[in-house]
C-alpha positions, -999 to +999 in steps of 0.1 A: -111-795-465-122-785-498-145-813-509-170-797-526-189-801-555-176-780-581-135-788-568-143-824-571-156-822-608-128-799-619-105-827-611-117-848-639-133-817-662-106-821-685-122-850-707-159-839-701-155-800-712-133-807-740-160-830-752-184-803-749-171-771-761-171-785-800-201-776-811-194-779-848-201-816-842-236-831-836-226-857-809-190-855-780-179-886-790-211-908-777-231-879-762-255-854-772-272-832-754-304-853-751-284-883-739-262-864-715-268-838-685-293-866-670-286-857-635-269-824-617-234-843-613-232-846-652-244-810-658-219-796-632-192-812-647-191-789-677-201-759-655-173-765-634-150-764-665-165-729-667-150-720-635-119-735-642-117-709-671-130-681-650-105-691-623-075-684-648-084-647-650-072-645-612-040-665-619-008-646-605+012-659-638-017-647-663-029-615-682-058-617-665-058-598-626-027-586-639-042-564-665-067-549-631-034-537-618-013-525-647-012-489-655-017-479-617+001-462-591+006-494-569+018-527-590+052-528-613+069-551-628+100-541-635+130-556-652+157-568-628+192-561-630+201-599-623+185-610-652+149-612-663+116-595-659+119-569-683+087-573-708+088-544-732+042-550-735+046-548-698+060-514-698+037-506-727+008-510-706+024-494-673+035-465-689+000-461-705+015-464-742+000-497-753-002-503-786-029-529-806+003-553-816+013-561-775+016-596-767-002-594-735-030-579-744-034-605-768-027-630-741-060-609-719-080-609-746-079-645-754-078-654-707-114-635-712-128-650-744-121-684-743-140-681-709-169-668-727-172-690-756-172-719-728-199-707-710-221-700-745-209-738-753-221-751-720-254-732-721-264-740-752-259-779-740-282-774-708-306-760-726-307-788-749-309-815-720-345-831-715-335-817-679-330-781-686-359-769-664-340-791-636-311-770-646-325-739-639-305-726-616-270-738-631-277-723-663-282-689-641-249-697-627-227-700-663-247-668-672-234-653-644-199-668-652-205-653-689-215-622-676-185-617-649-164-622-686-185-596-704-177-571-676-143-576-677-140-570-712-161-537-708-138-525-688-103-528-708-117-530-741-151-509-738-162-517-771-164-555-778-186-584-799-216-595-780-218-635-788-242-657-774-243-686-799-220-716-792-213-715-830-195-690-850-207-683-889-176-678-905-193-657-926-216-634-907-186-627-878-199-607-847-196-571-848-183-547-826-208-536-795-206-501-782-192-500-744-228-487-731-243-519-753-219-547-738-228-522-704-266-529-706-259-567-721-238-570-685-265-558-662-290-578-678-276-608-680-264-604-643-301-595-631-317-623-646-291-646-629-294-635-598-329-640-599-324-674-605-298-686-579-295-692-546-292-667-520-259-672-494-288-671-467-304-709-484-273-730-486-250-746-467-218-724-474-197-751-469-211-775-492-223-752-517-184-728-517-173-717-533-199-713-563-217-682-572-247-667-550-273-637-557-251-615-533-222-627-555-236-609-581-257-586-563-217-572-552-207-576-590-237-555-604-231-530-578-194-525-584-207-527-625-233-495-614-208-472-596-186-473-627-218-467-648-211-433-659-175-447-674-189-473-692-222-457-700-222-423-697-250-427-671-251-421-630-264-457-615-254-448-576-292-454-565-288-489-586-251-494-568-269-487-532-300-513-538-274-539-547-253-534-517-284-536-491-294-566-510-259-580-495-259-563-463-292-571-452-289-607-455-267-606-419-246-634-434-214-614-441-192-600-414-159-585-412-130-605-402-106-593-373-080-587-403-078-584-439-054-613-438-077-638-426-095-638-458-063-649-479-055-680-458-055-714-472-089-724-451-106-696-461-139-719-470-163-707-446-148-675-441-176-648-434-158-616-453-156-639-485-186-633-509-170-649-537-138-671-548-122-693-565-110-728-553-076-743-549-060-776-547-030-782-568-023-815-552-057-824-565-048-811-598-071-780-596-053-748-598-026-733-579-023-702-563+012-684-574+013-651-558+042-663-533+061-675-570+059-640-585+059-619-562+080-625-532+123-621-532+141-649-530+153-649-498+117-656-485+121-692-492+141-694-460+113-670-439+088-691-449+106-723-452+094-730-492+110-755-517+111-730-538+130-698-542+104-671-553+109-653-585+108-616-571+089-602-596+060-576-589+063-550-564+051-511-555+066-482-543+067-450-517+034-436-538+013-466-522+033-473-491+028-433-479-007-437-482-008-458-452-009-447-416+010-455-388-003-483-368-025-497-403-028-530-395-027-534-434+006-532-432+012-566-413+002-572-449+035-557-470+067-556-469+091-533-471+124-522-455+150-546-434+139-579-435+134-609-405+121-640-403+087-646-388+095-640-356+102-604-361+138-604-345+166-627-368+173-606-396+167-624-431+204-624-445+217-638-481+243-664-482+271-632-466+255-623-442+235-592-454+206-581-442+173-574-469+163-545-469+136-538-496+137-505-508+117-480-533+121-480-563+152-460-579+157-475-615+148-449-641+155-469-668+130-494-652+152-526-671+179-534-640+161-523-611+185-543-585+169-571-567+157-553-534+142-526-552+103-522-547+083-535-520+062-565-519+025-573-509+017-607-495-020-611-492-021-646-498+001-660-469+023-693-469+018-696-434-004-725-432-011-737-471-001-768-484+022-762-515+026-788-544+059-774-560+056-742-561+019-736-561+000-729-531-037-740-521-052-704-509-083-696-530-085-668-551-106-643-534-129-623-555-150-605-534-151-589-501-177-578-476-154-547-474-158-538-508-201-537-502-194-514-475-169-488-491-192-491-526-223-483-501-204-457-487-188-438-517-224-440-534-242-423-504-219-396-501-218-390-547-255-388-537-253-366-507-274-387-490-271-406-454-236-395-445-240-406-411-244-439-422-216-437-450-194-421-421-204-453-403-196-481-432-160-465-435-152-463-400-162-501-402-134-510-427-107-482-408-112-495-367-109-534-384-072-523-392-067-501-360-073-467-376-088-441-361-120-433-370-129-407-396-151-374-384-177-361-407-149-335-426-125-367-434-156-382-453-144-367-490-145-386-523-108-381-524-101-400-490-123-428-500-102-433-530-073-435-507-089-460-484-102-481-513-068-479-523-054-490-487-078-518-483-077-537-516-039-532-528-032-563-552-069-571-556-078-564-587-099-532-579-074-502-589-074-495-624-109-490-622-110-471-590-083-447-607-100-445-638-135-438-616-121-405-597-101-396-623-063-402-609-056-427-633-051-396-658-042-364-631-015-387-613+019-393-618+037-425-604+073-443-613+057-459-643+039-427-656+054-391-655+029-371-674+004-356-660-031-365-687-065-350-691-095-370-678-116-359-708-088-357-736-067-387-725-101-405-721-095-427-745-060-442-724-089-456-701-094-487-729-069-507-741-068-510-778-087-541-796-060-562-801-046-568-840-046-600-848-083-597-835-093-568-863-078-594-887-094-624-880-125-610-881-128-579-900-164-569-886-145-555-857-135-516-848-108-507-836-108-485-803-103-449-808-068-431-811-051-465-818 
């Protein structure tokens, strides 16, 4: 049951945050700061709004995780050939030709934004309550929140306006920050927060789930310090392996028996999960959407929905091949003829057909026909509780898997301890029945792969690509040309959106746009 605090609050967040993100006034109706946040259920109230925000960056229907996935060899969204789909900033974006006019990147920037100018509202209102030093840790927590937002924009924008002020001067507009800036703004801020909140190992997880921990951002900073040398132009692997043990050595993260068990519906105490999001539409907070966009129709009747799922996002043979016979992962896709869950009655239409998903073979990529691309369902309907057509699994952020492979691919950029990164690989392979890697497997190429293997759909991609370099020295459906990691560098970053440069001139556009 998800009855904690932070779900219970976002139920009736909307009046409370509203009231508190409008800053231009000196009192929220019959509230100031000094006569509100008396007590930790008022103050979590507005931090909870926070993660409501923060929560809509993961939403299936959003250009938030979308804009993770975009551009890479294993997520497309192409347009369909009954009608619908076809998004001509989609294909911008998936083609690598986006350009600083496309709607959805206006639609991302805004997802990350608004997110952060909640969190500077909410800070700067527990740090004006008479119980701020109470607050101590919460305010650590929507710095966190801030900082998650900050990262995010680092990496599709690169150079963005650090704002910490709840207020805007309309005429002294923030200016643009240099990628390694908002970098070092991002590590900071995360540091100091984890300094102040609670460790996994001091709570009781299934009160305290699904709000942020140190190893929650302990696993953020580390996954912020293997990227280092793309944002920065510096090498942080030692940084990336200190942040990793800090998570590992706690004991209080463990594998599950599949990757599947950490997208469930009751995924609350779950020991893989280091992070998430909570869900519960009937309760009027959130609604997980995956099954909506991604699935074919004809999965209503597998899965018995009362809805008929939009078929939208798929991936092709590039992915798919890079799994291995017997990859338990694969439970975890679908692709080829079709059955119910039993795994014998074929999944027919209305005539009788068998589906049979198949690659994708639309060049124009604007009438792909409807069982064209295959599907990933991480987030299973088997055992959620929909409220029309949205589902109660919680977004997962982040995995224990992800701290080992990080640990692992850091060790072996270091040349240090390959034993043990040998080790923290084979952990993540014999979980999904693969055999286990010998020392000459143990390449920075096959950990790509395996990355790629382990976390399709979740958000970790792009950046991965962009990190060993295949997001330029591929080709995939979406993108036949081969580009240069060092003179295509600049495809890595999304352009700074328009309408941004001209509401607020102090800003710089990204280079090459």
């Amino acid at each position: 049951m998800k009855t904690n605090k932070i779900l219970i609050v976002l139920s009736c967040v909307g009046l409370i945050f509203a009231s508190c993100t409008n800053l231009d006034e000196t009192t929220y109706g019959q509230l100031s700061p000094t006569t509100y946040y008396q007590n930790e259920t008022e103050a979590l109230s507005s931090v909870a709004g926070v993660y409501s925000l923060f929560g809509n960056f993961f939403a299936a229907g959003g250009d938030g995780w979308r804009f993770t996935e975009y551009g890479t060899d294993e997520f497309f969204c192409p347009g369909r050939a009954s009608g619908g789909w076809y998004d001509e900033g989609v294909d911008q974006v998936m083609t690598h030709k986006c350009t600083a006019s496309n709607g959805r990147m206006v639609t991302a920037w805004t997802t990350i934004f608004q997110e952060i100018g909640a969190a500077n509202a909410v800070l700067a209102s527990l740090e004006a309550s008479p119980k701020a030093a109470d607050f101590k840790a919460m305010i650590a927590e929507v710095k966190a929140l801030r900082a998650y937002g900050y990262y995010r924009a680092m990496d599709w924008w690169g150079n963005v306006p650090i704002c910490t002020t709840a207020r805007v001067d309309a005429t002294n507009l923030p200016k643009t920050s240099t990628r390694a800036e908002v970098y070092k703004f991002v590590v900071d801020e995360f540091t100091a927060a984890a300094a102040d909140l609670p460790s996994v190992t001091s709570v009781t997880r299934s009160s305290y789930y699904p709000r942020l921990t140190k190893e929650a951002v302990y696993t953020a900073l580390a996954e912020v310090y293997l990227n280092a040398k793309i944002y920065a132009g510096e090498e942080h692997y030692s940084d990336c392996l200190t942040m990793c043990n800090n998570v590992i050595t706690t004991g209080a993260y463990a594998l599950q028996p599949s990757v599947g068990a950490c997208f469930l519906a009751t995924n609350e105490n779950n020991t893989e999960v280091i992070s998430a999001i909570s869900i519960d539409p009937a309760k009027g907070v959130g609604g997980n959407q995956y099954i909506l966009y991604a699935q074919p129709a004809l999965d209503q009747k597998k899965y018995g929905l009362g809805f008929g799922p939009a078929n939208g996002y798929c991936f092709d043979d590039k992915a798919l091949q890079r799994y291995e016979t017997g990859d338990a992962r694969l439970k975890l896709l679908e692709y080829g003829p079709q059955y119910y869950l039993d795994g014998v009655t074929p999944l027919t239409n209305t005539s009788g057909v068998q589906l049979n998903l198949i690659t994708l073979v639309d060049a124009t990529r604007m009438a792909a026909a409807d069982n064209e691309g295959y599907r990933v369902l991480k987030y299973s309907p088997v055992g959620a509780t929909f409220t029309s057509y949205n589902a109660n699994n919680d977004y997962v952020i982040d995995r224990y898997s992800n701290v080992l492979l990080m640990k692992a691919e850091a060790l072996v950029r270091l040349g240090q301890d390959l034993t043990t990164a040998l080790n923290l690989v084979n952990q993540v392979r014999t979980r999904s029945n693969c055999a286990a890697w010998t020392s000459t497997d143990l390449t920075l190429a096959n950990i790509e792969k395996e990355r790629a293997r382990e976390f399709i759909w979740e958000g970790k991609r792009r950046a991965d690509m962009i990190r060993f370099g295949t997001y330029f020295t591929d080709t995939w459906f979406y993108k036949q040309t081969v580009e240069s990691p060092t003179t295509d560098a600049w495809r890595g970053i999304y352009p700074i959106p328009a309408i941004q440069l001209t509401n607020n001139p102090n800003l710089t556009q990204n280079p090459n746009y």
